[in-house]
C-alpha positions in Angstrom: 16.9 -16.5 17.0 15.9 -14.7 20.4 13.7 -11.9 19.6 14.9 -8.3 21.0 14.9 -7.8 24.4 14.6 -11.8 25.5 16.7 -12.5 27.6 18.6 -16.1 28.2 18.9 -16.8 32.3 21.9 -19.2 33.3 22.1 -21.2 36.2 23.3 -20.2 39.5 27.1 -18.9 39.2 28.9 -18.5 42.8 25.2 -17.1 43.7 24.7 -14.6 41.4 21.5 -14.7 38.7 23.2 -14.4 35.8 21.4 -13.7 32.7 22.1 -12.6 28.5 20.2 -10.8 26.9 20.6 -9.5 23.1 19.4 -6.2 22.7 19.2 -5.7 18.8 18.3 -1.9 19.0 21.7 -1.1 20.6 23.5 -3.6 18.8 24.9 -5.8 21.4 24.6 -8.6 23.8 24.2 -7.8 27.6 25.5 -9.7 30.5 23.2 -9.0 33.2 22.9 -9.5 37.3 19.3 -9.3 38.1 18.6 -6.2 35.6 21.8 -4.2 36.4 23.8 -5.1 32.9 27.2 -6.1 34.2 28.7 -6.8 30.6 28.6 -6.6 26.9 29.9 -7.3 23.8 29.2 -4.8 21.5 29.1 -4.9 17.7 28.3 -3.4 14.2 26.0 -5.9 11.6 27.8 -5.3 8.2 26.2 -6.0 4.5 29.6 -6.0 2.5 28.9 -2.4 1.6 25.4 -3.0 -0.2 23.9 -0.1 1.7 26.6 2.4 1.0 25.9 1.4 -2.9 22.1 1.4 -2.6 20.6 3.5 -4.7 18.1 5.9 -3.1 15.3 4.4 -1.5 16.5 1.1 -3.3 16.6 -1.9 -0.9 20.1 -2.3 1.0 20.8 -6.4 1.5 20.4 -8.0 4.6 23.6 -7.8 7.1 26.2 -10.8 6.3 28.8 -10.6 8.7 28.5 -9.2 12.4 31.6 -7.0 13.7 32.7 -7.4 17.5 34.3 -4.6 18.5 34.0 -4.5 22.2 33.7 -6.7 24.9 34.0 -6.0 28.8 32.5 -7.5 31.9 32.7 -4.9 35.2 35.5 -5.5 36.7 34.4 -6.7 40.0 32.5 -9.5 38.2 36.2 -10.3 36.5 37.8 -13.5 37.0 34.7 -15.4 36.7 34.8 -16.7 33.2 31.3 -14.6 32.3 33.1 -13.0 29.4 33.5 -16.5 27.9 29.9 -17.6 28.5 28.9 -13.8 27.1 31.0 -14.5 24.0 29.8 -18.2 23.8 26.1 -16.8 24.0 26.8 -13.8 21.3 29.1 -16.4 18.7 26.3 -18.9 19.5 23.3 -16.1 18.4 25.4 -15.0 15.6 26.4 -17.9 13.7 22.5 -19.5 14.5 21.5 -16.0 12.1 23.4 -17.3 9.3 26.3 -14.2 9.6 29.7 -14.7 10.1 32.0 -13.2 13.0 34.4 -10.5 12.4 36.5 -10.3 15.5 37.9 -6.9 15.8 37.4 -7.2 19.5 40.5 -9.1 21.1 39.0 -10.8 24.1 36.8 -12.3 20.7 39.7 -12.8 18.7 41.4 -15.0 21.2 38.2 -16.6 22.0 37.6 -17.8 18.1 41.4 -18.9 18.6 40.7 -21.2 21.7 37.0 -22.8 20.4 37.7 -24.3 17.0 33.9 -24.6 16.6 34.0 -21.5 15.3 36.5 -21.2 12.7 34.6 -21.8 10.0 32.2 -19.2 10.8 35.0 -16.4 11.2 36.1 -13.8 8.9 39.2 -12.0 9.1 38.6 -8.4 9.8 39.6 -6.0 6.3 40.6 -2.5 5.7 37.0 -1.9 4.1 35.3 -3.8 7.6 37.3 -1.4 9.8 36.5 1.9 7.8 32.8 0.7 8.1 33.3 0.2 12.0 34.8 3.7 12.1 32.2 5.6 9.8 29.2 3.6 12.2 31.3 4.5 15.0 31.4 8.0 14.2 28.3 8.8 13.1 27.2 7.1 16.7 29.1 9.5 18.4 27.5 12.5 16.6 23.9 11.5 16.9 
């Protein structure tokens, strides 16, 4: 797995340095045009709700399952098919980590639809997986 901030550069598309990079302090994957980010998929790494049920100052488990929630590519870079190679990168990361994918997102739920690959590395998003995405969510919002 890429460390935080390393960045993946693809070849050439219709003249345009394309590159992804994962930035694990903001919890998402970046599509990026020189260093201007152009696109992301966002999401939320979930534990099964170990940490809610830590006690204090106990050890939470690692994250099992990684939530997208948000994908979008500017839309004067649409049409191009970076979302796909943004979501192929991000799936790609993920799955290489040993977590599964929640899609919540649905430019990544259709994607898991059209790349069999994946399917049995998917998780169908739960009532307790979309509270969690709401409380993270939230508690963003407020800091």
């Amino acid at each position: 797995m890429l460390a935080a901030g390393s960045v993946i550069f693809m070849p050439y598309i219709r003249g345009m340095s394309i590159a992804i990079r994962h930035h694990t302090d903001w919890e998402r994957f970046e599509l990026l045009e020189s260093d201007r980010v152009i696109g992301k998929a966002a999401y939320k790494d979930y534990d099964g709700g170990a940490a809610a049920s830590a006690p204090e100052g106990g050890d939470a488990r690692e994250p099992r399952e990684r939530i997208f929630y948000h994908t979008v590519v500017n839309e004067e870079y649409g049409g191009q098919g970076l979302a796909g190679k943004l979501a192929t990168e991000a799936l790609n990361q993920t799955v290489a980590a040993g977590l599964k994918i929640v899609p919540v997102c649905a430019f990544i739920k259709k994607f898991v639809v059209k790349h069999p690959e994946y399917e049995a590395h998917v998780v169908k998003p739960t009532p307790a997986h979309l509270g969690f995405l709401d409380d993270a969510l939230a508690q963003r919002v407020r800091a």
